[in-house]
GUNUPA-941448 format. One record per residue: x, y, z of N, C-alpha, C in turn; residue in one letter; residue number from 0. Coordinates in steps of 0.02 Angstrom, whole numbers. Layout:
BEGIN
node neast->X, nnorth->Y, nup->Z, caeast->X, canorth->Y, caup->Z, ceast->X, cnorth->Y, cup->Z, residuo->A, num->NUM
...
***
This chain:
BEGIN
node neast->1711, nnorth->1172, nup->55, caeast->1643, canorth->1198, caup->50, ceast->1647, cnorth->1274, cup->50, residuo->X, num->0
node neast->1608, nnorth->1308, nup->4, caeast->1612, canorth->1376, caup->1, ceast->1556, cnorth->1414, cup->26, residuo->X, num->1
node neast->1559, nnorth->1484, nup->41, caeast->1533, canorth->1501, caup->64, ceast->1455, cnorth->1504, cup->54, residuo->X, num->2
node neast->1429, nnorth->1521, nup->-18, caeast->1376, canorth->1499, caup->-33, ceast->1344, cnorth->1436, cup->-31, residuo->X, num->3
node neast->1381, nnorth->1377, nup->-37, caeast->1371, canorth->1320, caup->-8, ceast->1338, cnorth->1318, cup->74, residuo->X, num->4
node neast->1396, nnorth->1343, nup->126, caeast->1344, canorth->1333, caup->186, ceast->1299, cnorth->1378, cup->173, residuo->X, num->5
node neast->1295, nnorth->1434, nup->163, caeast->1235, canorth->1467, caup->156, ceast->1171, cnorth->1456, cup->146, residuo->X, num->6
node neast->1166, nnorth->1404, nup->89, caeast->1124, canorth->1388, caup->61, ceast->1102, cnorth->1323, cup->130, residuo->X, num->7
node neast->1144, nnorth->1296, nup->135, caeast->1144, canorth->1242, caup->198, ceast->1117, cnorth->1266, cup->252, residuo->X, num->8
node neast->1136, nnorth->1333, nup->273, caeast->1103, canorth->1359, caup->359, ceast->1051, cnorth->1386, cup->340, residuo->X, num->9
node neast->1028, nnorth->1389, nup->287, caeast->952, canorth->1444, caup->277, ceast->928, cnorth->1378, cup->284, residuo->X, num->10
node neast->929, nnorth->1310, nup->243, caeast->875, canorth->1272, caup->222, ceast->872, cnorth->1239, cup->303, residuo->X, num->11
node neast->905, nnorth->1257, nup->349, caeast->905, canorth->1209, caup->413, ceast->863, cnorth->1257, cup->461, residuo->X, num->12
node neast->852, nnorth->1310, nup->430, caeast->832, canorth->1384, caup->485, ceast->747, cnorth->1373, cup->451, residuo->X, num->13
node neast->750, nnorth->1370, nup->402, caeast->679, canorth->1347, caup->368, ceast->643, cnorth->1281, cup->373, residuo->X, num->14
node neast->680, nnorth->1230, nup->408, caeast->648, canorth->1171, caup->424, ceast->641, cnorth->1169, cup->499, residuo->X, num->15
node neast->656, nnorth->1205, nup->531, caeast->632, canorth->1223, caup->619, ceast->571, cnorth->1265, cup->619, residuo->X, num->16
node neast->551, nnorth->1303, nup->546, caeast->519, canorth->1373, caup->554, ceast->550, cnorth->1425, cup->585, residuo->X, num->17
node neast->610, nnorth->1433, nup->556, caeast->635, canorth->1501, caup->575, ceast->606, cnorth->1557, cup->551, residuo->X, num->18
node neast->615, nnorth->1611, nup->597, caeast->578, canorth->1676, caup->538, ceast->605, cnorth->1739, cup->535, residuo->X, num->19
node neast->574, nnorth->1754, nup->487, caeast->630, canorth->1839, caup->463, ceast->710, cnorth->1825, cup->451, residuo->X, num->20
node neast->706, nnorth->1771, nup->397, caeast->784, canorth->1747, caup->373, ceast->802, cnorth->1808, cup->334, residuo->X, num->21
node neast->873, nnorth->1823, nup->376, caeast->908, canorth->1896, caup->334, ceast->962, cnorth->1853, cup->315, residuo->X, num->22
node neast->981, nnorth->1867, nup->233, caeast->1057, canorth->1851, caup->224, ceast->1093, cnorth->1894, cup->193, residuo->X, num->23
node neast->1144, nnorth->1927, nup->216, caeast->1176, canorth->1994, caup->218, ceast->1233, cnorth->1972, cup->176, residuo->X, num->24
node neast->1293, nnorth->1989, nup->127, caeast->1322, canorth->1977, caup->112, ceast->1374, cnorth->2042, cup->135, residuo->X, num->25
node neast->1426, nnorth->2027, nup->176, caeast->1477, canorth->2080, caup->186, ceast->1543, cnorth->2069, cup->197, residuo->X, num->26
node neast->1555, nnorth->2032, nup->146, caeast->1616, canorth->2043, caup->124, ceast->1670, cnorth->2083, cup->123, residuo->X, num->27
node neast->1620, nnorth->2142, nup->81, caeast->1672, canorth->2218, caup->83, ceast->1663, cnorth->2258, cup->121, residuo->X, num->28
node neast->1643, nnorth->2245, nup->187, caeast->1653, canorth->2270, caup->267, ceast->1680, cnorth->2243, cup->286, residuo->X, num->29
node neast->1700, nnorth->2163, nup->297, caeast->1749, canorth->2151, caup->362, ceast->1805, cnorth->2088, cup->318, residuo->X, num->30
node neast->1850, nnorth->2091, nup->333, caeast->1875, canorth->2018, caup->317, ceast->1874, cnorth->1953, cup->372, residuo->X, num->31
node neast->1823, nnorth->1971, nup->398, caeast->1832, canorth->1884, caup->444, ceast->1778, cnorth->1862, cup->415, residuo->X, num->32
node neast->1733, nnorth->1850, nup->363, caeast->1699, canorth->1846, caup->365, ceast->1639, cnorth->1863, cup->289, residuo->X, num->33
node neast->1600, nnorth->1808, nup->247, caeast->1577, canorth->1818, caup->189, ceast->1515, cnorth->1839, cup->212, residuo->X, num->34
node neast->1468, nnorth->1802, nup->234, caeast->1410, canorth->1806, caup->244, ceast->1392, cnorth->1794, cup->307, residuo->X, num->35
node neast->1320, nnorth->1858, nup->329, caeast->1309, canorth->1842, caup->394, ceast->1233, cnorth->1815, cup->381, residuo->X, num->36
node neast->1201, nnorth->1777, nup->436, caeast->1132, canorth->1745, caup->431, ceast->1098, cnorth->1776, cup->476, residuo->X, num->37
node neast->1044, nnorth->1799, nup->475, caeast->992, canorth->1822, caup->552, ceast->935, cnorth->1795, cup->558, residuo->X, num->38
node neast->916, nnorth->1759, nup->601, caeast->851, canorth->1726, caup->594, ceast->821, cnorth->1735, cup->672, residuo->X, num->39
node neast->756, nnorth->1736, nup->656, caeast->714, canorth->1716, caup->731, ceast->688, cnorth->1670, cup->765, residuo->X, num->40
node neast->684, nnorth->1668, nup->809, caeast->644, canorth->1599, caup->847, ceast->595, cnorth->1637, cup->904, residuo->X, num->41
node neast->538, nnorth->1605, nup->893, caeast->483, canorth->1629, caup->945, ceast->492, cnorth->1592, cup->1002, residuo->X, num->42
node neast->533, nnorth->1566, nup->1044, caeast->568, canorth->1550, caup->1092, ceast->627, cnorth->1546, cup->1116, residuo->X, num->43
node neast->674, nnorth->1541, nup->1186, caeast->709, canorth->1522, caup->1183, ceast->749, cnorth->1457, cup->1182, residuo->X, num->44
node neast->690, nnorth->1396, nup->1189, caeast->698, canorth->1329, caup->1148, ceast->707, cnorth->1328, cup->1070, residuo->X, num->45
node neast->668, nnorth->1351, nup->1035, caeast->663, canorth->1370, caup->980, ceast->739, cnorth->1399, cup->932, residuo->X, num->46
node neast->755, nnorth->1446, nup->960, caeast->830, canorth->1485, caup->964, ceast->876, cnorth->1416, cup->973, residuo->X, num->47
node neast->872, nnorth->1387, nup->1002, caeast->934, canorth->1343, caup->1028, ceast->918, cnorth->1303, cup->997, residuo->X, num->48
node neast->855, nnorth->1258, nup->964, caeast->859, canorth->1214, caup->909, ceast->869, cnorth->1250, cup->834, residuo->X, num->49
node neast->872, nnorth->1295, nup->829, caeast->862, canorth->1304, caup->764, ceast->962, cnorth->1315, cup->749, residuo->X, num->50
node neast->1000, nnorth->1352, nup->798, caeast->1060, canorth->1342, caup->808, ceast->1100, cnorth->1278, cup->797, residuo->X, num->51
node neast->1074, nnorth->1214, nup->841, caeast->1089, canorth->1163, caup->828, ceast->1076, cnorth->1143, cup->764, residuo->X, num->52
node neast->1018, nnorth->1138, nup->740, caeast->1028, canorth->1105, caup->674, ceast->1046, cnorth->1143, cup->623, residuo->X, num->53
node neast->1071, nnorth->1216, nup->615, caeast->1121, canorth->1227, caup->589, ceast->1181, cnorth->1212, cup->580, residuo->X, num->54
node neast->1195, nnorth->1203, nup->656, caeast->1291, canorth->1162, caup->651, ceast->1264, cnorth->1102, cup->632, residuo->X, num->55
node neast->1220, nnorth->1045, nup->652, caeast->1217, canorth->994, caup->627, ceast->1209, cnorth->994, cup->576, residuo->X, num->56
node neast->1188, nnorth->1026, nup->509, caeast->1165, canorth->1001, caup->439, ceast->1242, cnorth->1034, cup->408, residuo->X, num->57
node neast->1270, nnorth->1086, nup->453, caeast->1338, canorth->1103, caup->412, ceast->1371, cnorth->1044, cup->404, residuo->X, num->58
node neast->1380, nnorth->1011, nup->487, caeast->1427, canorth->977, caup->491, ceast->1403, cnorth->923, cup->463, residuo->X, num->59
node neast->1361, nnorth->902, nup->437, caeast->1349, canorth->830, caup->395, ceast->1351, cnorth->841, cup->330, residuo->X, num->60
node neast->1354, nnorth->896, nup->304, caeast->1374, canorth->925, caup->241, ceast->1452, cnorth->914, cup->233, residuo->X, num->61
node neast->1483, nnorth->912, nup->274, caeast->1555, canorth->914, caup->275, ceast->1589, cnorth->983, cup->278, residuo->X, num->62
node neast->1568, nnorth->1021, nup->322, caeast->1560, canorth->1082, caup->328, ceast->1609, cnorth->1099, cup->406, residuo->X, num->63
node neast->1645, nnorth->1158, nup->424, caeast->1647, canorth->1148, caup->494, ceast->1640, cnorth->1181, cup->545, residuo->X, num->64
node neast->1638, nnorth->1185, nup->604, caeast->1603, canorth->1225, caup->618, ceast->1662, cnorth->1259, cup->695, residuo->X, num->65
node neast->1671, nnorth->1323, nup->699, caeast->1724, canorth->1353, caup->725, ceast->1698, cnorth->1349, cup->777, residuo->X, num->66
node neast->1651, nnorth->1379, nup->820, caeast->1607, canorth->1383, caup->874, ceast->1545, cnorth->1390, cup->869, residuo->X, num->67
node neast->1515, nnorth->1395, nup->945, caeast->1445, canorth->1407, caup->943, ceast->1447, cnorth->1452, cup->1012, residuo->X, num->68
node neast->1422, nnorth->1514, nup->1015, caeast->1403, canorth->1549, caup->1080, ceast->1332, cnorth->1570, cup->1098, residuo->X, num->69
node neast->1301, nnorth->1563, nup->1157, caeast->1260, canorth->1591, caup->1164, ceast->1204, cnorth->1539, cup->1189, residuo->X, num->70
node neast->1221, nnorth->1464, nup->1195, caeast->1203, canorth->1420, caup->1195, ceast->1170, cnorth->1406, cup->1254, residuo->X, num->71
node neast->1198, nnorth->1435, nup->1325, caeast->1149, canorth->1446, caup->1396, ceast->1093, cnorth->1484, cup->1391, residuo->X, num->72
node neast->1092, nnorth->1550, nup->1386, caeast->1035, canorth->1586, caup->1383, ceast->997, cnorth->1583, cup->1324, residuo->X, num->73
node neast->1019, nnorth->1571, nup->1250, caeast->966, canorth->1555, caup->1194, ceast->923, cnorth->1600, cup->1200, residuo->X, num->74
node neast->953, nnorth->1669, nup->1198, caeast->927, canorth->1712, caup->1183, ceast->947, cnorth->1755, cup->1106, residuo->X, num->75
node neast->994, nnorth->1728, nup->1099, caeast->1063, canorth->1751, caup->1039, ceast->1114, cnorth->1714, cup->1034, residuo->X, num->76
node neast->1112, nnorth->1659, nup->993, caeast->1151, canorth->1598, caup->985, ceast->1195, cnorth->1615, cup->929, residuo->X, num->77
node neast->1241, nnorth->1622, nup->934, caeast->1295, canorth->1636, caup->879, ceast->1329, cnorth->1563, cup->851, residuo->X, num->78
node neast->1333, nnorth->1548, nup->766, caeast->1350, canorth->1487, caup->754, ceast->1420, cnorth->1514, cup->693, residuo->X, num->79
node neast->1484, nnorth->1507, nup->699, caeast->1522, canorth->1526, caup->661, ceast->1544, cnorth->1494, cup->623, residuo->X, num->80
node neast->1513, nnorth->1462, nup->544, caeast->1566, canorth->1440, caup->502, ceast->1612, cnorth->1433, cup->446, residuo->X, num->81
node neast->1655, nnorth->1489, nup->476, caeast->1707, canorth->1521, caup->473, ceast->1673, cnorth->1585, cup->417, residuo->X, num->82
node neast->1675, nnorth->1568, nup->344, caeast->1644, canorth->1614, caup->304, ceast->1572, cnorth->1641, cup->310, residuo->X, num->83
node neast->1547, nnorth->1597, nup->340, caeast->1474, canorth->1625, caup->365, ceast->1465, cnorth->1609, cup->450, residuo->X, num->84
node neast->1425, nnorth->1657, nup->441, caeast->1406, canorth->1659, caup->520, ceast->1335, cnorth->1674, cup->531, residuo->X, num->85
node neast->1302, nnorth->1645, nup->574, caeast->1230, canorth->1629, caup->575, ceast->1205, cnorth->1665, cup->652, residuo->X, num->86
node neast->1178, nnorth->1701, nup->669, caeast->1145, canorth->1741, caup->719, ceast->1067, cnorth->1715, cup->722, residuo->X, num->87
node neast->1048, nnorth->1675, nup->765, caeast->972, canorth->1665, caup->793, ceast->977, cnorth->1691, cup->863, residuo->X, num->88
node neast->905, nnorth->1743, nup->854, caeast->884, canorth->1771, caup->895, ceast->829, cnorth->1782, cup->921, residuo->X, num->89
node neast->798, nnorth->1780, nup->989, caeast->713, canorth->1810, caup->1002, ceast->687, cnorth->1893, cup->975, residuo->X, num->90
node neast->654, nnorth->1883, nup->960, caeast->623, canorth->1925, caup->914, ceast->636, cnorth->2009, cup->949, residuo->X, num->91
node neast->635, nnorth->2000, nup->1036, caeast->663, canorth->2066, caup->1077, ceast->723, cnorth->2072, cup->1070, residuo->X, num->92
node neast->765, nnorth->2030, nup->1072, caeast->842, canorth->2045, caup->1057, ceast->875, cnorth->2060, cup->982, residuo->X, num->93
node neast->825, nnorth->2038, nup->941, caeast->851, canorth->2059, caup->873, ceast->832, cnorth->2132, cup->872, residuo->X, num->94
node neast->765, nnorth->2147, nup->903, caeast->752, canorth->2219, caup->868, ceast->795, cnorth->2245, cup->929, residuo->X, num->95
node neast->808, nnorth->2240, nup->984, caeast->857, canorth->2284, caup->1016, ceast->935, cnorth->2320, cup->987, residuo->X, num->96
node neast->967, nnorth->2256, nup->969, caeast->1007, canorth->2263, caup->933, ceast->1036, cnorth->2270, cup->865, residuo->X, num->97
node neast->968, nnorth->2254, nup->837, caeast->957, canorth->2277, caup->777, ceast->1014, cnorth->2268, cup->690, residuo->X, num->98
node neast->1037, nnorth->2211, nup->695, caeast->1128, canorth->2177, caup->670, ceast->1091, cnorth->2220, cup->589, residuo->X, num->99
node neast->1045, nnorth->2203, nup->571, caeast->1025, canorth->2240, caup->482, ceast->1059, cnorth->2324, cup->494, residuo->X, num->100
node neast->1035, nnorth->2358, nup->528, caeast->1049, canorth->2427, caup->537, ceast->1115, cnorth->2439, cup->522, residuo->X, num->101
node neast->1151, nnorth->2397, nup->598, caeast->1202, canorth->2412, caup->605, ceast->1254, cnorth->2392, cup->547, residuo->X, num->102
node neast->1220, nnorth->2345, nup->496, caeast->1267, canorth->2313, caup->440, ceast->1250, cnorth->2327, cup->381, residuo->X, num->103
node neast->1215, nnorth->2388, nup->387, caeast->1164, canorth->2438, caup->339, ceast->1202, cnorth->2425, cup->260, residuo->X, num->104
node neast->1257, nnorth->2443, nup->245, caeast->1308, canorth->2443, caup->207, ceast->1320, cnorth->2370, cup->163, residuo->X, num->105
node neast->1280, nnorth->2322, nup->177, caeast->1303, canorth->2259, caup->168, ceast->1241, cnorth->2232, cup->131, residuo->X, num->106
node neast->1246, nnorth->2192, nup->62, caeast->1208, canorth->2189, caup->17, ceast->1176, cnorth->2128, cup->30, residuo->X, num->107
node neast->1095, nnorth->2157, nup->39, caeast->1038, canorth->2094, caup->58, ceast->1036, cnorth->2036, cup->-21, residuo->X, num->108
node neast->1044, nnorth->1963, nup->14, caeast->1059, canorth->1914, caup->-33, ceast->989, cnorth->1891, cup->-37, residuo->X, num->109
node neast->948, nnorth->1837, nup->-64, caeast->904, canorth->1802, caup->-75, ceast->890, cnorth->1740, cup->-7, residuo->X, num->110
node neast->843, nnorth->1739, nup->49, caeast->868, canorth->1701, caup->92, ceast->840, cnorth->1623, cup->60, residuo->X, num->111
node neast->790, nnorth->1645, nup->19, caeast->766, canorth->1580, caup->14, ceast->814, cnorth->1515, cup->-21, residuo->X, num->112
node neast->804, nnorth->1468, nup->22, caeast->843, canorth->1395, caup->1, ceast->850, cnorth->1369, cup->-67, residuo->X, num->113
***
């Protein structure tokens, strides 16, 4: 499965929770661990932690796999890694704190929609 493949897979799973403010960054030619990053919000921290889960879940029933998941106690910033993409859900205070678009300024905004 390629990278645009999950891609297309973790947006349409971030969009069936109502995720919001789907960023999909393509940065490639910044890092090599790594094709595409995902950023999405959740207006909770239940919210955050389901929308995480059924990301790894729709990867992994895709036949997709999935390296880890961090962030999974506090669900405040759930990190889902698989492998070429990597998916960041966050509460809406922790995204703008840290702000991952800024800092990945350099990295070419893709189409999030499914």
């Amino acid at each position: 499965m390629n990278a645009a493949e999950i891609t297309h897979i973790a947006v349409a799973a971030l969009e069936e929770i109502k995720g919001k403010d789907i960023t999909v960054l393509e940065v490639a030619h910044l890092t090599p661990l790594f094709e595409t990053m995902i950023i999405a919000s959740g207006d909770s921290g239940r919210q955050v932690k389901a929308l995480a889960n059924n990301v790894r879940e729709k990867i992994k029933e895709a036949g997709g796999t999935i390296l880890g998941m961090e962030g999974e106690n506090a669900a405040e910033w759930v990190l889902v890694d698989a492998g070429d993409v990597i998916v960041h859900v966050m509460h809406p205070a922790v995204r703008e704190h840290y702000n991952l678009e800024e800092l990945w300024g350099a990295a070419a905004r893709a189409r999030a929609a499914a």
